[in-house]
C-alpha distance (Angstrom), angle and dihedral (degrees) to the residues before:
residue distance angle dihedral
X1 . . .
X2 3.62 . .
X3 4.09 123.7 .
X4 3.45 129.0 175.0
X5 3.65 128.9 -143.5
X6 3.92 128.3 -142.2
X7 4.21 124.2 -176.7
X8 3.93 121.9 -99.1
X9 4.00 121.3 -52.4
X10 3.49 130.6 -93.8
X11 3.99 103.8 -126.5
X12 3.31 128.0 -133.5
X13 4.08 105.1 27.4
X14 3.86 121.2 157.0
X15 3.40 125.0 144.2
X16 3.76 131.9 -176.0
X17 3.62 117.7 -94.0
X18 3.96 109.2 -139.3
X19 3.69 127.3 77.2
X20 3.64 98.8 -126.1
X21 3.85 87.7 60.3
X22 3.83 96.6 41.1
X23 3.28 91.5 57.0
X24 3.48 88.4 57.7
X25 3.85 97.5 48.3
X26 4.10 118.7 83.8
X27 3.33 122.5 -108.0
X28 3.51 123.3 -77.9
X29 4.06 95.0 -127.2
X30 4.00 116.7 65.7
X31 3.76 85.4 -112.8
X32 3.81 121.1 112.7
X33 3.79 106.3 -77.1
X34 4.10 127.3 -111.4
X35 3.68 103.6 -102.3
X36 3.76 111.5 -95.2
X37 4.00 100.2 -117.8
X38 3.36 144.6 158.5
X39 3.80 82.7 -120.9
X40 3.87 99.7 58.5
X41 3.81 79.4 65.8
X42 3.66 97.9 49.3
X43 3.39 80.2 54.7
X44 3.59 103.9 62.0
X45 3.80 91.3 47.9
X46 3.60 98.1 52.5
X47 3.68 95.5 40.8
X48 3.61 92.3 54.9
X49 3.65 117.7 -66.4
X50 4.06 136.2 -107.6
X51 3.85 127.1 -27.5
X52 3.85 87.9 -161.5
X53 4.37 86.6 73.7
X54 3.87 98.9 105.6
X55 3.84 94.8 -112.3
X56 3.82 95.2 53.4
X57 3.80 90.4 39.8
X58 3.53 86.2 62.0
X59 3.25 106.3 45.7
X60 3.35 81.0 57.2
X61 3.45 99.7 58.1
X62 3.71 87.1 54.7
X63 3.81 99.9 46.8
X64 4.35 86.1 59.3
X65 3.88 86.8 40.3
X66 3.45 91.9 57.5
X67 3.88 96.3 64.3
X68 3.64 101.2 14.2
X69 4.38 81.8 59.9
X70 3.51 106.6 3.4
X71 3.72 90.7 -121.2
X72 3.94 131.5 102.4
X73 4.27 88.0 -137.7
X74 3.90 105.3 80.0
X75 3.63 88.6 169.1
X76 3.58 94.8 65.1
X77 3.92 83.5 61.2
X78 3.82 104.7 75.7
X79 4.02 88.5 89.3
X80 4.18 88.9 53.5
X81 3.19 116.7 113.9
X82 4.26 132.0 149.3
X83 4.09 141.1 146.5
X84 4.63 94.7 -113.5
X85 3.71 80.8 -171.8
X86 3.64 89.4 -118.3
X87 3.96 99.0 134.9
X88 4.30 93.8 -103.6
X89 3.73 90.9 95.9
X90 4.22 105.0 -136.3
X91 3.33 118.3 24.4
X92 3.94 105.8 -163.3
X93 3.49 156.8 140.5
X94 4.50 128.0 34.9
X95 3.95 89.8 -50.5
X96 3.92 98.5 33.7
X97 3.27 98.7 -104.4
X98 3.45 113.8 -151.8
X99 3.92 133.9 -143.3
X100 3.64 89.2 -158.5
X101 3.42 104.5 51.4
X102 3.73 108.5 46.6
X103 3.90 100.0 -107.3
X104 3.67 90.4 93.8
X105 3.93 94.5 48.5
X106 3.91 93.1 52.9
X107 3.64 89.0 41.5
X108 3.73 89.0 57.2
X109 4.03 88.6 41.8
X110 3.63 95.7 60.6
X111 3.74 101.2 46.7
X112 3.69 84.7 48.6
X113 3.49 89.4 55.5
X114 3.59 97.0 52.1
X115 3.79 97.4 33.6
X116 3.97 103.9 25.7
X117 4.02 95.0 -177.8
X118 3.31 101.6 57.8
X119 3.73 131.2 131.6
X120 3.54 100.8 -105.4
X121 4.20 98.2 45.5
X122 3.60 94.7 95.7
X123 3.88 94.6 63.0
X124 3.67 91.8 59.1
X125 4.12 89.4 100.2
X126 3.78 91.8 47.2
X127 3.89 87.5 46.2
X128 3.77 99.8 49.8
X129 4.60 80.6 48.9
X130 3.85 94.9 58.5
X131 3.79 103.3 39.2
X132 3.47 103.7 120.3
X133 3.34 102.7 22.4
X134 4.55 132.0 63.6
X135 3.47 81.1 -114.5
X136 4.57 121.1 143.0
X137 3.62 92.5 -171.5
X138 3.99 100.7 151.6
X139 3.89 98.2 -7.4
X140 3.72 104.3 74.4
X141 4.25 119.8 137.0
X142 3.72 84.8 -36.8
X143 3.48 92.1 64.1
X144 3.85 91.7 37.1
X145 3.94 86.6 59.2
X146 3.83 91.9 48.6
X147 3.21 89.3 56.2
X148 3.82 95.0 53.4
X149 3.41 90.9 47.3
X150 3.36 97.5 49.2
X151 3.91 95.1 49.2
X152 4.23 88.4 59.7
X153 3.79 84.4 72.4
X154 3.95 131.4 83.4
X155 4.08 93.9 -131.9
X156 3.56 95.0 55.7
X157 4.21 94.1 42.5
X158 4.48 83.8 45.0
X159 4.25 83.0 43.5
X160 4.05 88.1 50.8
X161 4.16 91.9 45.0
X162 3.67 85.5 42.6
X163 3.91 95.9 59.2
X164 3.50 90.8 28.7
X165 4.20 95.4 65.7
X166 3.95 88.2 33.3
X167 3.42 96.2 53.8
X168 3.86 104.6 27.5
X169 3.33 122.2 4.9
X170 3.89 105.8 36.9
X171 4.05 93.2 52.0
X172 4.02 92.4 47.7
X173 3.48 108.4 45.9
X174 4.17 91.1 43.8
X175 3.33 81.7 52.8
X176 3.58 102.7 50.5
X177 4.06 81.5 39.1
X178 4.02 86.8 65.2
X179 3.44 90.0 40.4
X180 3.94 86.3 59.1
X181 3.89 98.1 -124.5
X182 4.00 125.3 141.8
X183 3.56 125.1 -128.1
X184 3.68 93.2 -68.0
X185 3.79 90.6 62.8
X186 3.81 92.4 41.6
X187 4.15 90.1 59.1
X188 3.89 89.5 46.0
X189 3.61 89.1 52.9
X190 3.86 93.1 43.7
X191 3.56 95.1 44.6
X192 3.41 92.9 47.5
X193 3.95 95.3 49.2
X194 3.83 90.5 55.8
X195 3.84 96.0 53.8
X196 3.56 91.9 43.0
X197 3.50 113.8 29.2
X198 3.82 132.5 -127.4
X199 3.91 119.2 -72.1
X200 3.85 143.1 82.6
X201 3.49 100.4 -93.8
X202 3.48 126.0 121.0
X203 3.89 102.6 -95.6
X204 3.69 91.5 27.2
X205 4.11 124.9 103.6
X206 3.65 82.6 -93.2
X207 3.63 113.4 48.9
X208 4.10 87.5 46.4
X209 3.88 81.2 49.4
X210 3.88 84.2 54.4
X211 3.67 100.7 43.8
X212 4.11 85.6 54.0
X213 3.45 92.3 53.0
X214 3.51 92.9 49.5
X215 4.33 90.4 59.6
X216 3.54 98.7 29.0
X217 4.26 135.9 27.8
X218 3.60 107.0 -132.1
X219 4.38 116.1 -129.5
X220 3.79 84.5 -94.6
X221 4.28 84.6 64.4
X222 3.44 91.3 41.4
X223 3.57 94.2 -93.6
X224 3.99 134.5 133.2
X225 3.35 120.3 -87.2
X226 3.51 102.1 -146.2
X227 3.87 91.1 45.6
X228 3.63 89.6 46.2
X229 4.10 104.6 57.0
X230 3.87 89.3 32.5
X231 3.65 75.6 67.8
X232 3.84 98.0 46.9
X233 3.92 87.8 47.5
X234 3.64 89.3 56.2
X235 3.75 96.8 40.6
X236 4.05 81.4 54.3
X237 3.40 95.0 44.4
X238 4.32 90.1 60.6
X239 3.78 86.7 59.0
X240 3.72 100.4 45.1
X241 3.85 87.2 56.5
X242 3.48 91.6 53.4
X243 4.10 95.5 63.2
X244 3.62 108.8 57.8
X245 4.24 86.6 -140.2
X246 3.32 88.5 62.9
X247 4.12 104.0 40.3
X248 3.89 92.4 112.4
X249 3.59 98.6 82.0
X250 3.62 92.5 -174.4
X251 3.46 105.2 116.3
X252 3.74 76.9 72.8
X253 3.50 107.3 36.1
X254 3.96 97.1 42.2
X255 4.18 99.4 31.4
X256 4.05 115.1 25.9
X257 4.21 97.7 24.7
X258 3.43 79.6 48.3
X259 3.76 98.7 61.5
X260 3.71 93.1 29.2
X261 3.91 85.2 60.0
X262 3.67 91.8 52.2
X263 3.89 98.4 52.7
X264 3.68 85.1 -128.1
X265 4.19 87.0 135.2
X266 4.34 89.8 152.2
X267 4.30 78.8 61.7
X268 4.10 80.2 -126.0
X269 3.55 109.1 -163.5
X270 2.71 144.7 -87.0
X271 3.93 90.3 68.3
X272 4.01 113.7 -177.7
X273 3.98 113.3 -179.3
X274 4.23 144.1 139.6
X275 3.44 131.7 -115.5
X276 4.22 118.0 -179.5
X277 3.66 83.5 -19.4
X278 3.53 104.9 -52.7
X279 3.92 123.7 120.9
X280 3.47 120.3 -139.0
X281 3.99 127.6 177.0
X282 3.92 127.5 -172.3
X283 4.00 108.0 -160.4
């Protein structure tokens, strides 16, 4: 099983969902934004319209299940939950959650909130204690277990989705909305967001979205698409290679270059591609 890992969260992201209001909403980065236009929408629908439509959503979800798990069925994932050994503590949950890097605490936080006994409440303490750090100090198999147990019920899989699309998915395809890309451009963005995290810095989603921008203009700029994420792909590509976990730059090479080389930007199934080695098809 293969996981990524991604640095520590940037709190307090939300976004609004519909295009109209995206296009209103800077940029994420601390780059000049895309000029909010009627055309950045245009854009998106002649490019290849909106990842967020349930079908493209989940392929998707499949597409980062395939080499965050090595398996096709991301919903059999909310149970998952193992130390990789890559210094972020837990790694867990549809997203890979981590116990390290503060996606797994406000996960946690919010299904507390909205289901206060639940079985994994009374490891907020230990929770808040490791963030930061690879640390199990007072989670442990009992945690591990919780965790499990939690995932078998429907308010900790709506809690994961929740956090999932607040975090992730909801801040990278509006962005790659504004930036005028189809739904190919919206799963490069998401896929890149969950590897790397959300934030400006250099290896964040940000700073590679700011190194692409600085090669290429996205649609929204009046630049080509194609040109433009080839560029974001290779601006991602730098930072991969500078983390030895994430040296095998396949899941670019072998799954988004090859869709990008294809033209297929609406990711039209069916969709056949390689990640680490593995094949994997979507009919």
């Amino acid at each position: 099983m293969r996981k990524t890992m991604r640095p520590a969260l940037v709190a307090g992201l939300t976004v609004a969902s519909a295009l109209t209001v995206v296009l209103a909403t800077p940029a994420l980065s601390t780059a000049a934004p895309a000029p909010a236009s009627l055309s950045s929408a245009a854009s998106v629908l002649a490019s290849g319209g909106d990842l967020a439509s349930p079908e493209k959503k989940d392929i998707a979800m499949q597409l980062v299940s395939s080499a965050e798990n090595s398996s096709l069925d991301w919903k059999a994932q909310y149970s998952y939950i193992e130390d990789i050994g890559d210094g972020r503590g837990y790694t867990a949950g549809i997203i890979g959650f981590c116990s390290g890097t503060g996606d797994m605490l406000e996960l946690v936080e919010a299904y507390t909130n909205s289901v206060p006994n639940n079985p994994l409440a009374k490891y907020l303490p230990a929770l808040r204690n490791v963030n930061g750090t690879d640390s199990h100090s007072g989670l442990g198999q009992a945690f591990v277990d919780a965790w499990k147990a939690a995932a078998k019920t429907s308010q900790f899989q709506a809690a994961q989705n929740s956090e999932r699309d607040r975090v992730y998915f909801n801040p990278s395809v509006n962005q790659a909305k504004s930036d005028g890309l189809g739904a190919l451009g919206q799963f490069i963005y998401y896929d890149a967001i969950v590897m790397h995290g959300p934030g400006n810095s250099s290896d964040s989603f940000g700073g590679i979205r700011n190194s692409a921008i600085k090669k290429a203009k996205p649609p929204s700029q009046g630049g080509n698409e194609s040109t433009y994420l080839k560029a974001f792909l290779d601006a991602r590509k730098v930072i991969m290679k500078q983390e030895e976990a994430h040296a095998d730059t396949s899941r670019v090479d072998t799954e988004q270059l090859v869709f990008l080389n294809a033209g297929n930007l609406d990711l039209h199934t069916p969709l056949k591609w390689k990640v680490y080695g593995d094949s994997y098809q979507i009919n």
